[in-house]
N, C-alpha and C positions, 0 to 999 in steps of 0.2 A: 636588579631593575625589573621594573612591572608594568602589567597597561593596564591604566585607572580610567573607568568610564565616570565620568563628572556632568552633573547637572548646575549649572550657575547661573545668576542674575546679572545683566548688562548696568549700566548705569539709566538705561530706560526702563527698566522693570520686567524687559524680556528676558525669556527661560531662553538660555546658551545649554546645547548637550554635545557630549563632542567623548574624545579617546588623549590621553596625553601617558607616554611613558614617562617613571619616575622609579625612586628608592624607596618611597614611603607616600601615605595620603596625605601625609603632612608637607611635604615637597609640593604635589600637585597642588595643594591649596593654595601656598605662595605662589605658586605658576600662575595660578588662577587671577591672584590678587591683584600681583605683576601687571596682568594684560586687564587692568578694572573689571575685572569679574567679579563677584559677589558668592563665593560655593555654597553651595544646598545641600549638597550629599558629593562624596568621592566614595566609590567602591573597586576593587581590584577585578579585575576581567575573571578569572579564572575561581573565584568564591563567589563571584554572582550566579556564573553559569551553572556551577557545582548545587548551588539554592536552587537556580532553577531545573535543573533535569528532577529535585525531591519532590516540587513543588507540583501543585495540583496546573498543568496547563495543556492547553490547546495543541500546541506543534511544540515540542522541548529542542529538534534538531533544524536542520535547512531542508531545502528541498533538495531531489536526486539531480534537478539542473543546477543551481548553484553547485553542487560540490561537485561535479560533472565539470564547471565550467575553470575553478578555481582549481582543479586538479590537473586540468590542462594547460594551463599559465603556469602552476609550479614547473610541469612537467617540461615546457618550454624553456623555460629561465634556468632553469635546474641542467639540460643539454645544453645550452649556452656559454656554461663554465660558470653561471654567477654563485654566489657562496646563499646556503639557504637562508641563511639570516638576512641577506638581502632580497632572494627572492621573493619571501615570506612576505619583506614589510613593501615591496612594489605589487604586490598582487593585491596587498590591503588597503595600497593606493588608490589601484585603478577599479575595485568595487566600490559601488554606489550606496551598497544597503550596511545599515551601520552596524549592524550585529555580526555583520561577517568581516567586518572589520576586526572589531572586540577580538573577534576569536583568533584571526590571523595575528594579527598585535601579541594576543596570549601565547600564541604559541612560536612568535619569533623569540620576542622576550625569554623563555625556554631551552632555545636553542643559544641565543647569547650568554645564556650563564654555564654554558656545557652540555648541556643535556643533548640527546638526537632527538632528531624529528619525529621517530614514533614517541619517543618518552614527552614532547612537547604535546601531539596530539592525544595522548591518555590521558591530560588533563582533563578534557573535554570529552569524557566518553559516550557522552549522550547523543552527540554531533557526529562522530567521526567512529565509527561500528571498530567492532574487534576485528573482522577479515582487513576494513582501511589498514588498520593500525598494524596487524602481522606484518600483512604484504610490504607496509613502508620499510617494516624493522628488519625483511629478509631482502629488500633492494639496496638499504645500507649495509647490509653484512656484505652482499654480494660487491657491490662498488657498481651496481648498472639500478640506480634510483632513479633517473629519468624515465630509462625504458618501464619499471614497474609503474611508474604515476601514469604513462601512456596507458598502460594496461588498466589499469583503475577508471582511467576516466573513460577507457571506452565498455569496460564493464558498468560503469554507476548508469551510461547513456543507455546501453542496451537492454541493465534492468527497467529505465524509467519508460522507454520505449514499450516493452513486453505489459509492463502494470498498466500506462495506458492504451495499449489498445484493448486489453482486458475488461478496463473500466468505461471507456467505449462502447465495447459490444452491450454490454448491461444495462448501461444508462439507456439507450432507446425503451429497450421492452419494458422493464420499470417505469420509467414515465408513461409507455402507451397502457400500460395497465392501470397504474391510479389512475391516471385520465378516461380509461374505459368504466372503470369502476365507481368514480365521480358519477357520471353521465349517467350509468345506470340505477346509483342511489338518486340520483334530484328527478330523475323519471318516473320512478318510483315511488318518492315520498311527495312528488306534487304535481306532475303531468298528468299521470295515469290516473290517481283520484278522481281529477276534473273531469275528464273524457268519461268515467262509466256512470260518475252520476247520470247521467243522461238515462243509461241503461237502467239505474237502482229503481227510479220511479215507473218503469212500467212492469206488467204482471208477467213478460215474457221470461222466460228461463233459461239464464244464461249457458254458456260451453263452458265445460270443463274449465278448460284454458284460458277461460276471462274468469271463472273464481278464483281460481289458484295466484293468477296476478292478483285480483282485487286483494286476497288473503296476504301476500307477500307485501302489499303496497301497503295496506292497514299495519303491517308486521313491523316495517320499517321506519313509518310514521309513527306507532307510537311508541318503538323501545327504541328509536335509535340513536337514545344519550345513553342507553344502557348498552345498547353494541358497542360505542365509542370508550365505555367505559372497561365492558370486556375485554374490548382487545387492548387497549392501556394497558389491564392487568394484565395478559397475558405474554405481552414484551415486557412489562416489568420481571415478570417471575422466570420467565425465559434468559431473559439477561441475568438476573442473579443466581439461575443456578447452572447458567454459559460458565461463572466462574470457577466453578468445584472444577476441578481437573477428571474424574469420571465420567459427568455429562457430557466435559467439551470430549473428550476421547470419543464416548459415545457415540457424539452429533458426527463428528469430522467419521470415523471410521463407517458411520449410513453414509451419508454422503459421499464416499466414494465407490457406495454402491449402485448410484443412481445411473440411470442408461444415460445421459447425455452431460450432465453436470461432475460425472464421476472422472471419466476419462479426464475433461478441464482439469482438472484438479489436482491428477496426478501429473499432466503435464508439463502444466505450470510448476507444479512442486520439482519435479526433475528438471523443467530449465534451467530453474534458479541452483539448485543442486551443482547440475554440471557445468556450470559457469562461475559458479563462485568455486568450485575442487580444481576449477582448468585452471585461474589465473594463481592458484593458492600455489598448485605444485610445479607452473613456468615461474614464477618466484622461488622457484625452492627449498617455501615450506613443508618441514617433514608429512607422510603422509598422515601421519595420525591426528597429529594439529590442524591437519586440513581438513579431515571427516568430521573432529568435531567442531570447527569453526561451523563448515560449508550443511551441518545437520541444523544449525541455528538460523538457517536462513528459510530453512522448510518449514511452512505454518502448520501444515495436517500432522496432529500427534501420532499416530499411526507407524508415518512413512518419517516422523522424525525418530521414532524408538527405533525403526528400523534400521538407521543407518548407525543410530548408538548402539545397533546387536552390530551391524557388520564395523563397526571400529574395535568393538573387545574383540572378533574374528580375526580380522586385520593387524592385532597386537600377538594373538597366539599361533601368527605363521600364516592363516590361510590367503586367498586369492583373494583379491579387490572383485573382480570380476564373479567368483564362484558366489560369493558372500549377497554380495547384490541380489543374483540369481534367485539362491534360498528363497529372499525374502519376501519375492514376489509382485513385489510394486512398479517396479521398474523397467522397462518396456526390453525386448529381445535385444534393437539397434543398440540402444546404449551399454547393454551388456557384453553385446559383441566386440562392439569400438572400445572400450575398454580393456575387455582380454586381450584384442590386438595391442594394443600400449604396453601391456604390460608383458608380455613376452616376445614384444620388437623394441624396449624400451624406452619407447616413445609417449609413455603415457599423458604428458600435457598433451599432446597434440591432437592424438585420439581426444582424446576431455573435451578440446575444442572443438573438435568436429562435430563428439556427442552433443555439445550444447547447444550449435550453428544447426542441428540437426534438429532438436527438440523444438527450438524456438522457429525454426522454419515452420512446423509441423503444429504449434500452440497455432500460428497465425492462421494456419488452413483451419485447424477445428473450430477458430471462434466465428472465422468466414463462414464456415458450415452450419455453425450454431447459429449466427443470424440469419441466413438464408433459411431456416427453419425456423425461428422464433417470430419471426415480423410475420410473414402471412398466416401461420398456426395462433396468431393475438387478433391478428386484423379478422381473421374468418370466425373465432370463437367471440368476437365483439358481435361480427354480421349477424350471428346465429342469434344471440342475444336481442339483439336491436328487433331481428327478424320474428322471435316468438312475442314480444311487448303488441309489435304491427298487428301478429292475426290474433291475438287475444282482442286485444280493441277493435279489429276491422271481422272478423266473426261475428259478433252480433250485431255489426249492420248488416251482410251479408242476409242473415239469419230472418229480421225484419223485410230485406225486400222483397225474399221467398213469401212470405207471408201477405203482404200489400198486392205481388203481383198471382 
């Protein structure tokens, strides 16, 4: 048995879209007929999704609150004693949005013909990550799958937390920049013109500082479908050669030599690090499956070879902790808190600490970094607005000296 997402015609001509478990598309279709439906299309849950993760789109997965939120329902239902197959199809009840339906459907279906719950969710790998999928398969090996879905879900909550308030901090300075940058090209290409004509027609002789604008103003007004088109090119060509894996190395390894955006960078990367290896190895996934899960979740190529040098380290005997160390990227506290783990055998718990630690510590830096980015824009705006002012108010200035 299977979940078939069906599109059908009513007896008024209205398009019905809906979810119906069956044996075959040819079953649904009867189902369909059954209730005066008219089918258009039946497809199987699980080869739709499969098309879709190949296929060229937008968002292929859910968002980190949905699966946050339906991790928490298993995780409930799942403590309660109910059997996963019924968990599965009452959590795909009580969601509203229909594609997380499909997918729950897909993967109860899964579970009813035998299979486990991780082997249900690899159907769907584009939805539901490889750390999801370990952690469920080492909660059923264990026989405490409830307690790991708790852990998942307050994992998926804390990464979506840490990404927005990262994309928070950004969004301000980013808008107030285009928006300073706006303001300054429409002053330039048709403010400042109007104002010095006044100036052009007499024989007096302008300041420095009123040709250079006038010069800039002219510059702007007449190349600037050709600026608009340089820099097109030059995100085009940047973006395709982001793709070569040298350049992205390249970018990502300056990058984290910058004084205020570098430090970001690795801390974030070590959040996410030490919170996806914390909940990997309180699951009691081996360690090495968890270095290489928990290295997939680190975007900077740099600090993700790094952790693929300390997993071959970590295979030929040496310390989790010494290995880190080596490599450089990874802040003292977390090295400490780890060596404590691992020669008080407590390593999940240090892990967690390290991670409660880090992401403590990302929030203070991105507080920091706005508290420095907002008035370092707003002053380098002022200073701007401020040289436009005395370039065009100099040679009035300049004229009254003269009249009086």
């Amino acid at each position: 048995m299977g979940a078939f997402e069906y599109v059908a015609l009513d007896n008024a001509g209205r398009e019905k879209k809906g979810v119906l478990e069956g044996d075959s598309p040819r079953q649904i279709r009867q189902l369909l007929r059954e209730q005066q439906l008219f089918p258009l299309s039946v497809d199987e849950v699980a080869q739709k999704e499969t098309a879709r993760s190949h296929g060229f789109r937008y968002q292929r997965g859910i968002s980190a609150t949905d699966l946050a939120l339906l991790t928490r329902q298993l995780a409930t239902l799942s403590r309660s004693g109910l059997p996963l197959a019924e968990a599965t199809a009452t959590v795909a009840k009580q969601t509203d949005k229909p594609r997380i339906k499909r997918l729950l459907l897909g993967v109860r279906n899964r579970v009813v013909e035998g299979h486990s719950l991780a082997e249900g969710l690899a159907a769907f790998p584009h939805v539901f990550p490889e750390i999801y999928r370990t952690t469920v398969a080492a909660g059923e090996q264990s026989g405490h799958l409830d307690v790991v879905l708790e852990r998942l879900a307050d994992y998926t909550e804390t990464r979506q937390e840490l990404q927005q308030s990262l994309m928070q901090a950004l969004l301000y300075p980013i808008i107030l920049t285009i928006m300073a940058l706006s303001i300054v090209s429409f002053l330039l290409a048709y403010v400042v013109p109007k104002v010095v004509q006044v100036f052009e027609n007499k024989d007096q002789a302008l300041p420095l500082l009123t040709r250079m604008l006038i010069g800039l103003s002219d510059f702007v007004r007449d190349y600037y479908l050709g600026i608009i088109m340089l820099v097109i090119i030059c995100l085009v060509t940047f973006s395709i050669l982001y793709k070569k894996m040298p350049v992205k190395r390249f970018v990502h390894r300056w990058l984290l030599r910058l004084p205020l955006l570098g430090p970001l960078i690795k801390g974030n990367n070590t959040a996410r690090f030490t919170r996806t290896l914390s909940i990997l190895a309180a699951s009691g996934v081996p360690v090495l499956d968890s270095l290489r899960i928990a290295g997939q979740v680190i975007n900077n190529l740099p600090m993700r070879s790094a952790v693929e040098t300390v997993a071959v380290r970590v295979r030929e005997g040496a310390s989790l902790a010494k290995s880190l160390e080596q490599e450089g990227y990874f802040p003292p506290m977390v090295v400490n808190l780890i060596a404590s783990g691992e020669s008080g055998g407590n390593l999940d718990e240090m892990l967690d600490r390290a991670a409660i630690n880090q992401e403590r510590e990302m929030k203070t830096r991105i507080n920091m970094l706005m508290g420095l980015l907002e008035p370092l824009l707003l002053v380098a705006m002022g200073v701007v607005v401020l040289m436009i002012v005395m370039a065009i108010m100099q040679p009035i200035f300049d004229m009254n000296k003269l009249i009086a």
